[in-house]
C-alpha positions as CSV (number, residue, x, y, z in Angstrom):
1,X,16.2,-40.4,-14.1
2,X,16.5,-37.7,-16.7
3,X,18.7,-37.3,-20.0
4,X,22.1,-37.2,-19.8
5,X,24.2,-35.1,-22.1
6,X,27.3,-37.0,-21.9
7,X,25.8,-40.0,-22.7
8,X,24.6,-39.1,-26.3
9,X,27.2,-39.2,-28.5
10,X,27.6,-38.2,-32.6
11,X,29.0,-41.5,-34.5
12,X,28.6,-40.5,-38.4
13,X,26.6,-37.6,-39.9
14,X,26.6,-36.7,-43.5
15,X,23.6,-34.6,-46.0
16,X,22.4,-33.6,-43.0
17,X,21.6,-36.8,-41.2
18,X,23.5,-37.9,-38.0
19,X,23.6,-41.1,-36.4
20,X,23.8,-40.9,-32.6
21,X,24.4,-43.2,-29.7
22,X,22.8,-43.1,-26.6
23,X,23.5,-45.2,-23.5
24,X,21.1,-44.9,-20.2
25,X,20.4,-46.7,-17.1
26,X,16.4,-45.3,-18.1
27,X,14.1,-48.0,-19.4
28,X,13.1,-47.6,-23.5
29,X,9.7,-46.2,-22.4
30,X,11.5,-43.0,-20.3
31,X,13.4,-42.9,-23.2
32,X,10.8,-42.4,-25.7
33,X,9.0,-40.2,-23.7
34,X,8.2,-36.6,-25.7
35,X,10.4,-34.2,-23.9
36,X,13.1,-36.7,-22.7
37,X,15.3,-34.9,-25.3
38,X,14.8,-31.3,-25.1
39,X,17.8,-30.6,-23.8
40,X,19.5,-31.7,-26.9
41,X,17.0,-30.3,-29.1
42,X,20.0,-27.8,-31.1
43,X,21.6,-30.9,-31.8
44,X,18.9,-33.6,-33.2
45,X,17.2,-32.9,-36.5
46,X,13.8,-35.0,-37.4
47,X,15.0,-38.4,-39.6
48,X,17.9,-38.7,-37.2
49,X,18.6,-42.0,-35.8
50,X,19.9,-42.8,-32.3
51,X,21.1,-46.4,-31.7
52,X,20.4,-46.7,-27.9
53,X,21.0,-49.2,-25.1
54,X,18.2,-48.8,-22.1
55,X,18.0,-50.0,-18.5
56,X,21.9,-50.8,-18.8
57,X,22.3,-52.9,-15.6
58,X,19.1,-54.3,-15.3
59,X,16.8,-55.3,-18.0
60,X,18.7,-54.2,-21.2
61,X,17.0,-53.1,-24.3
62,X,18.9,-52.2,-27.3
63,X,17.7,-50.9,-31.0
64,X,17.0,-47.8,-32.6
65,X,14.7,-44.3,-31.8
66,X,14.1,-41.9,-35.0
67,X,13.8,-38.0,-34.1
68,X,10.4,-37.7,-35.3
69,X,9.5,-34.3,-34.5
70,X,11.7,-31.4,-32.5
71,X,10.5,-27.6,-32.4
72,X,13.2,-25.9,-31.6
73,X,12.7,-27.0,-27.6
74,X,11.0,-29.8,-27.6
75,X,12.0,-33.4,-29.0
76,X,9.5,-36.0,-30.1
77,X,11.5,-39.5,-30.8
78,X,9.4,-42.8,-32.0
79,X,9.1,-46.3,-29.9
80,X,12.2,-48.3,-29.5
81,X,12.6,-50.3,-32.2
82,X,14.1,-53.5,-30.9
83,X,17.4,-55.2,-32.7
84,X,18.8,-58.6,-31.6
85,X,16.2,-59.7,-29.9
86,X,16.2,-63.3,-31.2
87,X,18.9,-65.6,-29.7
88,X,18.0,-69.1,-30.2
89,X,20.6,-71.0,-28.4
């Protein structure tokens, strides 16, 4: 599939950082592909942080991708950066 503008949404921002949420049916590795985010490349700054959930509705994957690079047109975020993925019982 292919980014999705209305699933990226602002939550906080503040001294020029914003936190965003995204939500996609893509697995984590589309998502962190360089380029996946060009299209929102006005809007996300390098340090940002996006909290996203991947392959919703099949093989979740939840935690957090950091703008690390974005010219202008095109995005560079890191790896998915796994939270909760510990649940012992």
């Amino acid at each position: 599939m292919a980014y999705r503008p209305q699933d990226l949404s602002a939550l906080s921002y503040a001294n020029g950082f914003t936190l965003w949420h995204y939500r996609s049916t893509d697995s984590a590795a589309e998502i962190d592909t360089t380029g996946y985010f060009n299209d929102a490349a006005r809007m996300l700054r390098p340090g940002d942080f996006i909290l996203c959930n991947s392959a919703v509705g099949s093989a979740p994957a939840n935690g957090v991708l950091i703008v690390a690079a974005n010219d202008g047109t095109t995005v560079d975020v890191t790896n998915l950066s796994p939270l909760g993925v510990l649940n012992s019982d």
